[in-house]
Biopython code that builds the backbone (N, CA, C, O; Angstrom):
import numpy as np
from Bio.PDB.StructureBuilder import StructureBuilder

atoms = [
    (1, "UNK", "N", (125.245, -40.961, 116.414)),
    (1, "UNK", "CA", (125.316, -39.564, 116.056)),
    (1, "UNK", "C", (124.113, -39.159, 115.241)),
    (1, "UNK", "O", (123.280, -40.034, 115.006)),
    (2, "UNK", "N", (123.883, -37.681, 114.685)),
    (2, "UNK", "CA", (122.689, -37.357, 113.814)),
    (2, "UNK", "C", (122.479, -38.014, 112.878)),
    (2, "UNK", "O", (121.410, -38.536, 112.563)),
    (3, "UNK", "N", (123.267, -38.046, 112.452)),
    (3, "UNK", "CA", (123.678, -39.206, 110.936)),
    (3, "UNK", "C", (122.567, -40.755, 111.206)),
    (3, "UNK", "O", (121.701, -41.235, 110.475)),
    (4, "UNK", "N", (122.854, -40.996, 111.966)),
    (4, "UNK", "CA", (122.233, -42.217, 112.195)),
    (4, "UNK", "C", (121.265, -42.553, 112.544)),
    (4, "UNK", "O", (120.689, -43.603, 112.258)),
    (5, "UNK", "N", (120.718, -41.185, 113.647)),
    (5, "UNK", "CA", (119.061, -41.256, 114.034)),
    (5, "UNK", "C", (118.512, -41.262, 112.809)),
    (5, "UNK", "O", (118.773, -40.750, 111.720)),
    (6, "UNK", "N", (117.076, -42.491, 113.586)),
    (6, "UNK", "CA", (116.150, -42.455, 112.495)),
    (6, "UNK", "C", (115.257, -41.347, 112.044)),
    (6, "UNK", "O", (114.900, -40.605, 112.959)),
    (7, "UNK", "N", (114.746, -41.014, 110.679)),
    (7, "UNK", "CA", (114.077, -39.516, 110.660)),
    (7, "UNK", "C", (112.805, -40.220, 109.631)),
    (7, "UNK", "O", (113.139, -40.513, 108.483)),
    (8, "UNK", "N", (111.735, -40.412, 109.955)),
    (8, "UNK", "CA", (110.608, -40.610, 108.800)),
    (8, "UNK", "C", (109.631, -39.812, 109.104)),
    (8, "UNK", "O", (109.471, -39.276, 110.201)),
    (9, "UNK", "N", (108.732, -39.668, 107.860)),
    (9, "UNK", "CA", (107.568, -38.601, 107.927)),
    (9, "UNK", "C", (106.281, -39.487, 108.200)),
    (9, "UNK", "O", (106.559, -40.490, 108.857)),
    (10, "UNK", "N", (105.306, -39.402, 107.954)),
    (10, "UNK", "CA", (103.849, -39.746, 107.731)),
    (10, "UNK", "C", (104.154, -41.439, 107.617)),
    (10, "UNK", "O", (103.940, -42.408, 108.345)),
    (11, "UNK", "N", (104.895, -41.171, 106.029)),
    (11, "UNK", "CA", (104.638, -42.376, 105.278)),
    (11, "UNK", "C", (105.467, -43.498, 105.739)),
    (11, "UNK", "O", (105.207, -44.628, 105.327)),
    (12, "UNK", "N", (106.420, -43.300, 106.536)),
    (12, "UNK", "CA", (107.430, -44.289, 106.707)),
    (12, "UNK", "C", (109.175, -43.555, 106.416)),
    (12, "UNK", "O", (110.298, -43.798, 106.859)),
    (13, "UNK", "N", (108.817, -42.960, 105.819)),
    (13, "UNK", "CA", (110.290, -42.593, 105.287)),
    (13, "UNK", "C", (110.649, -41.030, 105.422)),
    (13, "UNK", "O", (109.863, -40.101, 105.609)),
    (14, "UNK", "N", (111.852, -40.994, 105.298)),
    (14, "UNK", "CA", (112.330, -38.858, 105.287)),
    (14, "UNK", "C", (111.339, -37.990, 104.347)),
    (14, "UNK", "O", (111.002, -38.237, 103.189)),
    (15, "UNK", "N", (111.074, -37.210, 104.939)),
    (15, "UNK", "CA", (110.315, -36.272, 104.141)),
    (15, "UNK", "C", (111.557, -35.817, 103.003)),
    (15, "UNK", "O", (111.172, -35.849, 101.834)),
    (16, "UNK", "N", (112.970, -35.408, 103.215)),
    (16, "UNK", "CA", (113.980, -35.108, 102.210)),
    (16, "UNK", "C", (114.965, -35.205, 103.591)),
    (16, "UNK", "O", (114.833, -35.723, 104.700)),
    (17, "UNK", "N", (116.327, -34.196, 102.715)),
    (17, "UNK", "CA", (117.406, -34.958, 103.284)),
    (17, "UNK", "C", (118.418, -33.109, 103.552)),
    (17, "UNK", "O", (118.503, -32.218, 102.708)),
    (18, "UNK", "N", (118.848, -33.104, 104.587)),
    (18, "UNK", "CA", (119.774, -32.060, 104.861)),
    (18, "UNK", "C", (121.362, -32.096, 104.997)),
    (18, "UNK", "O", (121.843, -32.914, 105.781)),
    (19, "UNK", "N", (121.951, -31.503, 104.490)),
    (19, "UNK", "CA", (123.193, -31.616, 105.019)),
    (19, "UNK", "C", (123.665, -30.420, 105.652)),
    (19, "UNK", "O", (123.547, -29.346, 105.062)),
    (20, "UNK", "N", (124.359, -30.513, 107.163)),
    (20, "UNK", "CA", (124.758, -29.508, 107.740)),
    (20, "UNK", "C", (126.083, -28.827, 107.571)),
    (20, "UNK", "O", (126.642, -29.266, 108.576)),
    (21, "UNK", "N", (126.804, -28.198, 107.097)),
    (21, "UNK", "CA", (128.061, -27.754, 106.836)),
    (21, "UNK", "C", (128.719, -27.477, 107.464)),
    (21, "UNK", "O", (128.614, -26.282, 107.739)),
    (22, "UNK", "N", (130.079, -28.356, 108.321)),
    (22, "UNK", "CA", (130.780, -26.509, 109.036)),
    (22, "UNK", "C", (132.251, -27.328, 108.728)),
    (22, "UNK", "O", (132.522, -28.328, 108.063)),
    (23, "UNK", "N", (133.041, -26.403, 109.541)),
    (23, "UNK", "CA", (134.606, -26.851, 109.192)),
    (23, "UNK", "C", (135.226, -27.224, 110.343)),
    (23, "UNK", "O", (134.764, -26.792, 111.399)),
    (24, "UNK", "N", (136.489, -28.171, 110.365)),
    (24, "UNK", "CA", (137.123, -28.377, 111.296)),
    (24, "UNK", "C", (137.717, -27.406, 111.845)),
    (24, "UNK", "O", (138.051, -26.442, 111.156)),
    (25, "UNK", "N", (138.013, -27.456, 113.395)),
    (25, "UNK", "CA", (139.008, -26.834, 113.726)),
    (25, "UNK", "C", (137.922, -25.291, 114.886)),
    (25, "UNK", "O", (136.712, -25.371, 115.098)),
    (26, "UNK", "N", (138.506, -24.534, 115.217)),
    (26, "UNK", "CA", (138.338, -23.530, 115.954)),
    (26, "UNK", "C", (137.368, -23.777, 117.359)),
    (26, "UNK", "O", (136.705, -24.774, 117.646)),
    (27, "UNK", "N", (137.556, -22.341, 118.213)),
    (27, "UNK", "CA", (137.209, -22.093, 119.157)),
    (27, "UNK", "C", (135.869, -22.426, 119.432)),
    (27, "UNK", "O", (135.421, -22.320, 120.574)),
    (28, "UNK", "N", (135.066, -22.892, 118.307)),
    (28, "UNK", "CA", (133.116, -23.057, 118.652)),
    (28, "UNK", "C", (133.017, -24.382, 118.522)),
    (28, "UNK", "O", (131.862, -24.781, 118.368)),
    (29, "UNK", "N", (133.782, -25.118, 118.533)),
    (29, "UNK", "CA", (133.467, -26.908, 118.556)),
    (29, "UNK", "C", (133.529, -27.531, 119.768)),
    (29, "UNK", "O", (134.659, -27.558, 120.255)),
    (30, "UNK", "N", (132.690, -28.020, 120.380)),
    (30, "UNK", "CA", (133.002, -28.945, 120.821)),
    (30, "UNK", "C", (133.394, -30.464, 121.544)),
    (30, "UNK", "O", (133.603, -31.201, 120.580)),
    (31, "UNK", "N", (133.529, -31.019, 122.426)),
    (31, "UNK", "CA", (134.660, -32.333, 122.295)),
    (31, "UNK", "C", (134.349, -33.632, 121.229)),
    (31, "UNK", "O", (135.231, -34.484, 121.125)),
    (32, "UNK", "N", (133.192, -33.769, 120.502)),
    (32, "UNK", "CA", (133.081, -34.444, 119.613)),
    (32, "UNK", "C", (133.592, -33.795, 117.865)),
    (32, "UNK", "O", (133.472, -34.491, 116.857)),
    (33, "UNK", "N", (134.095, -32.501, 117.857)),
    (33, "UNK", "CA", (134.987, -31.811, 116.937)),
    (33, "UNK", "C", (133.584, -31.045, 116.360)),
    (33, "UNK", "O", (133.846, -30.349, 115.379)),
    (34, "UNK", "N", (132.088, -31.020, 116.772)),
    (34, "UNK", "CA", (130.704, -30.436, 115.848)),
    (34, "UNK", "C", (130.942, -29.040, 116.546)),
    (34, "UNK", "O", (131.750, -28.767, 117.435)),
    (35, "UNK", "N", (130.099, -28.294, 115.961)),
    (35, "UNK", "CA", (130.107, -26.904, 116.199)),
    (35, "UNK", "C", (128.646, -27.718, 117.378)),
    (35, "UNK", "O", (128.199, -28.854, 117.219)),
    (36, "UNK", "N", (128.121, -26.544, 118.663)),
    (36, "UNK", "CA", (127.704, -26.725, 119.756)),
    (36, "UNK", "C", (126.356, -27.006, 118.978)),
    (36, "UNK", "O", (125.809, -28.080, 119.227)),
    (37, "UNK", "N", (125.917, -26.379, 118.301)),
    (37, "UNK", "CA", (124.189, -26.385, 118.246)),
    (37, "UNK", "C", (124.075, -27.559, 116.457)),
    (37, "UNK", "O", (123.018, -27.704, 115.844)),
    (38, "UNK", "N", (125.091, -28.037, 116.130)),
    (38, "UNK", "CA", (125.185, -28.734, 114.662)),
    (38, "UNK", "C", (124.460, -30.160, 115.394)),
    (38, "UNK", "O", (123.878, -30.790, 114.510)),
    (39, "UNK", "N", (124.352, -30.747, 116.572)),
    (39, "UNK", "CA", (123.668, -31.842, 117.198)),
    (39, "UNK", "C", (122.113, -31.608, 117.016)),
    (39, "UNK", "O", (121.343, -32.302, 116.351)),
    (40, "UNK", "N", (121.746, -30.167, 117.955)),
    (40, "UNK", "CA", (120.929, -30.031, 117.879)),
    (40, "UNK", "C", (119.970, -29.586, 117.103)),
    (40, "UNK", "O", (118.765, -29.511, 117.340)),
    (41, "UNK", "N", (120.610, -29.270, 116.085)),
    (41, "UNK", "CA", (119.947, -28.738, 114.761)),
    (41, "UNK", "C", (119.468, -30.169, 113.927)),
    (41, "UNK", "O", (118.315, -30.309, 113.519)),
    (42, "UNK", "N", (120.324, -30.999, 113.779)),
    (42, "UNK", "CA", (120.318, -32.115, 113.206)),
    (42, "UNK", "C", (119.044, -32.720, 113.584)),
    (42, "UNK", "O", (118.109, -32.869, 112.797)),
    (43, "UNK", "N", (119.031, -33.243, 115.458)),
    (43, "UNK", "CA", (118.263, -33.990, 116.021)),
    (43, "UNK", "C", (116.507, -32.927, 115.597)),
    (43, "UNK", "O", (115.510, -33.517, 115.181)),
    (44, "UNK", "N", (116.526, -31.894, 115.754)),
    (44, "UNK", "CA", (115.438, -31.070, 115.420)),
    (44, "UNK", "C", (114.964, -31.537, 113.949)),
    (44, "UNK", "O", (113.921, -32.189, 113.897)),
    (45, "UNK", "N", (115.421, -31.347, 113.152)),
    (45, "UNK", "CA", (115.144, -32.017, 111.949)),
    (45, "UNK", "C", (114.727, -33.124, 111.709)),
    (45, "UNK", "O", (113.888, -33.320, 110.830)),
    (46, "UNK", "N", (115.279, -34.143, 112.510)),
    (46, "UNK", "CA", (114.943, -35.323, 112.762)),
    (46, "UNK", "C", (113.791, -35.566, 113.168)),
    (46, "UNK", "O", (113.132, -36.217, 112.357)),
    (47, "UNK", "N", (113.363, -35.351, 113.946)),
    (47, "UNK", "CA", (112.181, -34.877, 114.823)),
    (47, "UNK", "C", (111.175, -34.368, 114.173)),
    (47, "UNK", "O", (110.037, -34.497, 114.625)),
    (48, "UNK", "N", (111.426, -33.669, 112.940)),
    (48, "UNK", "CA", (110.208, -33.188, 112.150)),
    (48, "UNK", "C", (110.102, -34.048, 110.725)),
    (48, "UNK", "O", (109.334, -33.803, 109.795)),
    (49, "UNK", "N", (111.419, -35.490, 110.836)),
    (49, "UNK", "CA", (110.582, -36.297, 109.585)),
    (49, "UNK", "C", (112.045, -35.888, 108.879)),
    (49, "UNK", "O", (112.683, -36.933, 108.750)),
    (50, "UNK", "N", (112.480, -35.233, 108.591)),
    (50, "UNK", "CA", (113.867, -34.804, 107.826)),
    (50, "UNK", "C", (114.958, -35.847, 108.181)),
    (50, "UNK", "O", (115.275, -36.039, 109.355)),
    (51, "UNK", "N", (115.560, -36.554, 107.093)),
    (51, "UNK", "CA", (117.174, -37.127, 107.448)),
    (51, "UNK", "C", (117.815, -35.360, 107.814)),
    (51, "UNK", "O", (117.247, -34.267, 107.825)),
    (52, "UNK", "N", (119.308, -35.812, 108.093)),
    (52, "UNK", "CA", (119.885, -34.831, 108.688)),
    (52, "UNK", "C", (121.254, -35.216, 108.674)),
    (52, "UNK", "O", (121.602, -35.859, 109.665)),
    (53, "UNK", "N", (122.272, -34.954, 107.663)),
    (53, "UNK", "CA", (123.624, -35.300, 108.018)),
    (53, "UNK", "C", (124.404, -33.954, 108.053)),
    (53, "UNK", "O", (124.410, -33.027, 107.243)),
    (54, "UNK", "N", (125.244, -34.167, 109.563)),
    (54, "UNK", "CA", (126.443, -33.202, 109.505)),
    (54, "UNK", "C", (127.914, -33.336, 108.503)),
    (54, "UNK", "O", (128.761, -34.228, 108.480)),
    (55, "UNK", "N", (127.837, -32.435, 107.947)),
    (55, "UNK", "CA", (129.712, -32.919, 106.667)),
    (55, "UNK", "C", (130.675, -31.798, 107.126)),
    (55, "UNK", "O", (130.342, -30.629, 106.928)),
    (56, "UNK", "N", (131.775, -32.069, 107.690)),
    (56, "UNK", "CA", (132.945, -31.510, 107.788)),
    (56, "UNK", "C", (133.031, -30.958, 106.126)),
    (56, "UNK", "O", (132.762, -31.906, 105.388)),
    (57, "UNK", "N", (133.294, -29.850, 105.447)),
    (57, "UNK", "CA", (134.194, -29.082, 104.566)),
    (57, "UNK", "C", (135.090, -28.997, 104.498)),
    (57, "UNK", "O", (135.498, -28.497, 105.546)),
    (58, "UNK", "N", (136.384, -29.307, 103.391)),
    (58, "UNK", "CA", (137.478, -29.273, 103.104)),
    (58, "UNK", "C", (137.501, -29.322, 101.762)),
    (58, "UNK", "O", (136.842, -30.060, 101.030)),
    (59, "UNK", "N", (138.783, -27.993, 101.293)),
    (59, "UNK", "CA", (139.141, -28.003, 99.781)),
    (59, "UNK", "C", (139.242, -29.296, 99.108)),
    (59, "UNK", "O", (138.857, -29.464, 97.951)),
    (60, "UNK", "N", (139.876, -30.413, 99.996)),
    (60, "UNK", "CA", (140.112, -31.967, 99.599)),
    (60, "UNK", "C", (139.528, -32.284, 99.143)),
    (60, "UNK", "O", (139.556, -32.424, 97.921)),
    (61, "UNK", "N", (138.375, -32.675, 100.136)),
    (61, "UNK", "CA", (136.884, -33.234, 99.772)),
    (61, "UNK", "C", (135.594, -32.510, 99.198)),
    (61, "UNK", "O", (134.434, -32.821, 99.467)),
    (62, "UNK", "N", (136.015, -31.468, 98.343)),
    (62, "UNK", "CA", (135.146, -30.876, 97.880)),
    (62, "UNK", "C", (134.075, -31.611, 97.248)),
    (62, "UNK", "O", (132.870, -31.584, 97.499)),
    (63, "UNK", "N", (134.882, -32.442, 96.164)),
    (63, "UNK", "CA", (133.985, -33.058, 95.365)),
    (63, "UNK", "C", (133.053, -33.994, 95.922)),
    (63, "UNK", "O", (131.999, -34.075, 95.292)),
    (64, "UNK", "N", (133.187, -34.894, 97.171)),
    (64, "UNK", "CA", (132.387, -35.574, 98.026)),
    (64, "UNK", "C", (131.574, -35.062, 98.519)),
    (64, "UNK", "O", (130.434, -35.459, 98.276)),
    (65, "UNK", "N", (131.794, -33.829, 99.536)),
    (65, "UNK", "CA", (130.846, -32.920, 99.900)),
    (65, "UNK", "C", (130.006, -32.282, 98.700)),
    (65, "UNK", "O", (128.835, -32.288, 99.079)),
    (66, "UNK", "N", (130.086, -31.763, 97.484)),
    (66, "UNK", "CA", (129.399, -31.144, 96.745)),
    (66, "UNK", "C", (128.457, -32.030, 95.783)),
    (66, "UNK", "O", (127.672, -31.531, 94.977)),
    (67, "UNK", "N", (128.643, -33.411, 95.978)),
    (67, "UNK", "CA", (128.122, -34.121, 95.311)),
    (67, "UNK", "C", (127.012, -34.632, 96.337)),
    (67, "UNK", "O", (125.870, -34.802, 95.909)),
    (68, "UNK", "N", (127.415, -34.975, 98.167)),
    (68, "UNK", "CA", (126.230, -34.684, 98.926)),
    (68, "UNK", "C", (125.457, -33.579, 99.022)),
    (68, "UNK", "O", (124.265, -33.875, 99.108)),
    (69, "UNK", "N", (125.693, -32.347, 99.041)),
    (69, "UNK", "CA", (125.012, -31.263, 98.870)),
    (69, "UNK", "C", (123.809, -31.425, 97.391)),
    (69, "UNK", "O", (122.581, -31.346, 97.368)),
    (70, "UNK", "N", (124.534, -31.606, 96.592)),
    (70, "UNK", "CA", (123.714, -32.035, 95.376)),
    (70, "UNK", "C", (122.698, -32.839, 95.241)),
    (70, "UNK", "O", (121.791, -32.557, 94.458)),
    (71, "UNK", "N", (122.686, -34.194, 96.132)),
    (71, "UNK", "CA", (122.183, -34.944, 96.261)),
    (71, "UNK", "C", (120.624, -34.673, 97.617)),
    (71, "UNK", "O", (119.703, -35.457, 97.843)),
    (72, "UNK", "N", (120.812, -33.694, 98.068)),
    (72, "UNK", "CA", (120.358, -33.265, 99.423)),
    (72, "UNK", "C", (119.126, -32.453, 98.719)),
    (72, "UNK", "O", (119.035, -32.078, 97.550)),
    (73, "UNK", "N", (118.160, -32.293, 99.860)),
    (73, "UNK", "CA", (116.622, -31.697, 99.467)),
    (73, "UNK", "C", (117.345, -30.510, 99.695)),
    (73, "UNK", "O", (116.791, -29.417, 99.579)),
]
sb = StructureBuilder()
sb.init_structure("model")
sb.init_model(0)
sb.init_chain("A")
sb.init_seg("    ")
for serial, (resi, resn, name, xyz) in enumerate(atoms, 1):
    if name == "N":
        sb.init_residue(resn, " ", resi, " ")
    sb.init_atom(name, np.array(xyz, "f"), 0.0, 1.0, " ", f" {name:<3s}", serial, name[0])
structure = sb.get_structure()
């Protein structure tokens, strides 16, 4: 998945780091549960040297998610 492609810049490594946001559930996902273009946004990034992770959102996991967000260029 995006998550896992490799992404380095110049030097060897990510230029910084993205996280993509969306939520489970509805009519714009689909069969791997991502919203349609959250692949290709990712892999694009990738492609220009950027890590790139997609995070499901949930009230639950706020604090996980907001602490990756935090952590993110």
């Amino acid at each position: 998945g995006p998550a896992q492609a490799p992404s380095t810049g110049p030097a060897g490594k990510a230029l910084g780091k993205v996280i993509v946001l969306e939520c489970r559930g509805g009519s714009d996902k689909g069969p791997d549960g991502h919203r349609r273009d959250t692949v290709p946004i990712c892999e694009a990034l990738h492609a220009k040297g950027w890590a790139a992770e997609p995070m499901f959102y949930s009230d639950a996991e706020y604090s996980t998610v907001y602490a990756a967000c935090a952590a993110a260029d």
